[in-house]
Structure formats: C-alpha cells, structure tokens
N, C-alpha and C positions, 0 to 999 in steps of 0.2 A: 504493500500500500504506500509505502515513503520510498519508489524508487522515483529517478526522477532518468527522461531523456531527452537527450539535446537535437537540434535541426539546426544543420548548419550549409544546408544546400546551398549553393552559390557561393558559398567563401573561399577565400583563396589565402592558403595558410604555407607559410614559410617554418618551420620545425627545424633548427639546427643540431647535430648530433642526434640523428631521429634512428639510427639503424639497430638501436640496442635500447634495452634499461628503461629508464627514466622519459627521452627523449621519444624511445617507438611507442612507447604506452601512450602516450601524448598526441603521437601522429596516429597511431591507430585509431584514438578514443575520437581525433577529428574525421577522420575517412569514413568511421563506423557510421558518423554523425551528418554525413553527406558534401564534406569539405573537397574539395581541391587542394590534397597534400603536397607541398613539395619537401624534401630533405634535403640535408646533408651528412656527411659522411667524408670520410681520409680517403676511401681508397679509392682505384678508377671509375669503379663502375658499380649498378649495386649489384650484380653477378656477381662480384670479388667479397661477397658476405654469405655465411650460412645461411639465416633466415629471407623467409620471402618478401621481398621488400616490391612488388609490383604491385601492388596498392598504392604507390609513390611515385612523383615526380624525385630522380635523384639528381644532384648534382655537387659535385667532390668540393671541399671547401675545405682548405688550413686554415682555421682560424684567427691561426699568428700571423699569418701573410694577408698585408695589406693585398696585394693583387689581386689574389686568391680573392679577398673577401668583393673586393669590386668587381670583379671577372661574375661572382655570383649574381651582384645586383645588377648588374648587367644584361644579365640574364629571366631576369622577374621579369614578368609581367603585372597584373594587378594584382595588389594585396594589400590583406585585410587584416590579418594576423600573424604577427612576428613573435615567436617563442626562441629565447636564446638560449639553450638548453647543453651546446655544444661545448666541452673542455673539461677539466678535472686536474689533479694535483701530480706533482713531480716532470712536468714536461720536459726539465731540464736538468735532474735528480735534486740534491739536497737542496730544499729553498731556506736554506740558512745562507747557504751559499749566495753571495751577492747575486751571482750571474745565473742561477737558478730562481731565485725568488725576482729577478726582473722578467724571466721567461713566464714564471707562474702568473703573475699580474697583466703581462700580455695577453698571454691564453683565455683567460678567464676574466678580466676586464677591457683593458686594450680594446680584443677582437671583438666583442660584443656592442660596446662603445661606439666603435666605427662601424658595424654594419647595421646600428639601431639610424643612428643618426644619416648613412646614405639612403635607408629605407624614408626616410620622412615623406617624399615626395609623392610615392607610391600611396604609403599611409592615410595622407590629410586628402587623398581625391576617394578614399573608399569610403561608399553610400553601406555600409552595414550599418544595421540599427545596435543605437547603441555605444555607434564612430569604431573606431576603429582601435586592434589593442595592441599593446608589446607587453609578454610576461616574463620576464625573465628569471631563469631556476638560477634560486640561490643557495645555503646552507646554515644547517645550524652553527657552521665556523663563521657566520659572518656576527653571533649573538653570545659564541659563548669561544673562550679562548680555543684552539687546537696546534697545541704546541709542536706536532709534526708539520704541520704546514703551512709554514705563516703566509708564507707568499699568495696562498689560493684563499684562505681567511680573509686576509688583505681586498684581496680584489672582488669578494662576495660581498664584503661591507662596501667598497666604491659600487657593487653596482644597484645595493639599496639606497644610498647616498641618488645616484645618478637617477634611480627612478624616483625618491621624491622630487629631484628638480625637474627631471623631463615631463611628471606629469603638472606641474607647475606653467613650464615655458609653454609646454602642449594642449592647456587645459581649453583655450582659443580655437582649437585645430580640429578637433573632436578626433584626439588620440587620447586614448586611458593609457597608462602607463603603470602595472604592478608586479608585485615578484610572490612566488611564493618560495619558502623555506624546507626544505623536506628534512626529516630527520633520519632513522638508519631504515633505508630500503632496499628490501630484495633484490638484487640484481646480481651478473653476473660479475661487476667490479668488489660487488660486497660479499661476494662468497669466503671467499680465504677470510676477510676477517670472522664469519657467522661461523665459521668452523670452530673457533677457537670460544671454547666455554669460558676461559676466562675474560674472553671480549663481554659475551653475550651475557654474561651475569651482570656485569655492568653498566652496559648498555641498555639491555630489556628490561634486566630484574632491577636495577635501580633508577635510570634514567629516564624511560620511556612508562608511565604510568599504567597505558594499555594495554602492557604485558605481551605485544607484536613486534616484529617488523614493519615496513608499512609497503607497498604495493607500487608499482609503476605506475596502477589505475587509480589506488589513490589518491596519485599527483595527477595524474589527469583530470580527474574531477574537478578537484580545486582551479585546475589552470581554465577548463572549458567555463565555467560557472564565468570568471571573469572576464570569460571573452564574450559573452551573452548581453544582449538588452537589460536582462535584470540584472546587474553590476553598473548599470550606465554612473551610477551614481558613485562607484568606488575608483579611486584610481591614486596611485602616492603610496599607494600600503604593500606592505607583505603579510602575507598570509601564513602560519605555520603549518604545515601537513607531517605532523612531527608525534603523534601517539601522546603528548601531552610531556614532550623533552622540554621545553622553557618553564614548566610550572615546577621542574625540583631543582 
C-alpha cells in the first residue's frame, strides 16, 4: 500500500559512473521509470563490462580529464537530469600523499564541478516539470571524519558546499541542485570490506541504527524523489540515505 512509482517518460538523464553499484541502480531505477539513460563508464565500450548495460546510452568518460569531460558534453543532447555519481577514493594511492590527495579532489570534485557547470546550458532550456535537476552522490566522509581518505572526504564536503551555492546562483534558472549522502552500501566496491566482521560490527552493529547495509535502490529512490515535481520545492540540501549513520 506505501509503495510508490515514478514516470519519467521523456526525460533525458545523464548518470555518471552508471555501469556498476550505486551509479547502475540509479540508471536503472531511471530507464525502469521510462527515462532516456545515458552513462558513463572508463572503459571503451559498454561490451568491455560484464553486466548488460543496453538499457543505456554509453559513453567513456575520465573524469579527471578535462577533455574527456567536454568531449562528453559534447556529445549531449537535451537534458534534464544530471546525476554525478562517477569516482571514488585512492585514484592516485595514498591521499596523504600530496600528489595523491590532489588526484582525489580532482576525481571526485574537480571533474564533477566542470561537467555540472558545462551542462548549464543544456539544463536551464529543459521544460521538465519541476525544472530541471543535478544530484550529486556524496558520503558520509563528507559529515563525519574518514581518516583513510582525506582527499575524497575533502572533495565530498566541496561538492555539498558547491550545491548549496549552485542551487542559490541557479535558483532563477529553474535548476534544483541536491546531493544525497549514502552510508555503507552493498556493492561490489564494498565487499572486501563487509567480509570482515570486525568492519561490520562497527559499522552495522554500532553505527548504522537499522541494523543493514543499505541498497543501490535505496539510493535510487532518494535520488529519483528529487528529481520529481514533488521536490520542486527542495533544492540546496543533502539528503542522508544512510540506515540512521549521522544520529550516533
């Protein structure tokens, strides 16, 4: 009786790092929902990935690479929804390391940064009701310290930072601008650590209240919600999708 489903026929949604995790649950929950997916992805082609990604417009995208990133917008057409979803920590190993922790804040703020802002133009001419949105996946390192990764810590707080001013500067444009926050989810990047009991004791058993991990579709929900007419009203915020990890 409380489930709820989305229509998103017509839309034309951009999913960065869409071929795995976080990112495919997101692109799928939009394709399911009757979007016009595009992705990205590292490698050539989406053939050069195990799962089926022909549900998907693909197109290869380094994040870290300015060209790369404009070669992609390039390549847009109209769009309506921009989800930056693509990057994650050690790009360059130790981010203690100077020249590491400038990689990681590239990766994961930098590239995002620049492809939020070449999308503008695209953005402010889409007639979605509701305007038009960018959500970008953040982390509970951007809320609570993560002393292995400062570098990606770092640049998950600049890009809650950057969406409350972009939804600010944007507010005229009829772009929302929010992020949401996920805390430890299933994925394939999270396995090795869920193996180890002593992670997940303190992880689940103490920090996460609702005694889970939490889902791809999870995060999907939350992202789709704020891509909706009924969100017209939110925009500046982060959301947690987190089992109740900021309340201990």
């Amino acid at each position: 009786m409380n489930t709820v489903t989305f229509d998103f026929s017509g839309a034309n949604v951009l999913v960065t790092g869409g071929t795995s995790g976080i990112g495919n649950g997101i692109a799928t929950a939009f394709a399911n929902a009757g979007a016009g997916v595009t992705i990205t992805g590292t490698r050539g082609s989406a053939t050069d990935y195990d799962d089926d990604l022909s549900a998907f417009t693909y197109h290869q995208c380094q994040i870290r690479d300015t060209k790369s990133i404009d070669s992609l917008v390039d390549s847009l057409g109209d769009l309506d929804i921009l989800i930056n979803n693509a990057g994650g920590p050690y790009p360059a190993g130790d981010e203690y390391d100077p020249d590491g922790y400038i990689a990681s804040v590239t990766q994961n703020m930098f590239g995002p940064m620049r492809l939020t802002m070449k999308c503008y133009d695209r953005l402010k001419s889409s007639a979605a009701p509701g305007g038009a949105s960018v959500v970008s996946i953040v982390s509970m390192s951007a809320f609570r310290s993560s002393v292995f990764v400062p570098g990606y810590a770092s640049s998950k707080m600049g890009l809650v930072s950057l969406t409350m001013n972009l939804a600010r500067r944007w507010a005229n444009d009829g772009i929302r601008v929010n992020t949401i926050a996920p805390g430890l989810i299933d994925t394939r990047t999270t396995h090795p650590a869920m193996s180890m009991p002593e992670v997940m004791d303190v992880e689940i058993g103490f920090h996460t209240p609702l005694g889970r991990p939490g889902t791809p579709q999870d995060c999907a929900g939350a992202v789709l919600f704020l891509c909706t007419e009924a969100a017209s009203y939110i925009t500046g915020t982060s959301i947690a999708v987190d089992g109740g990890y900021l309340t201990v």
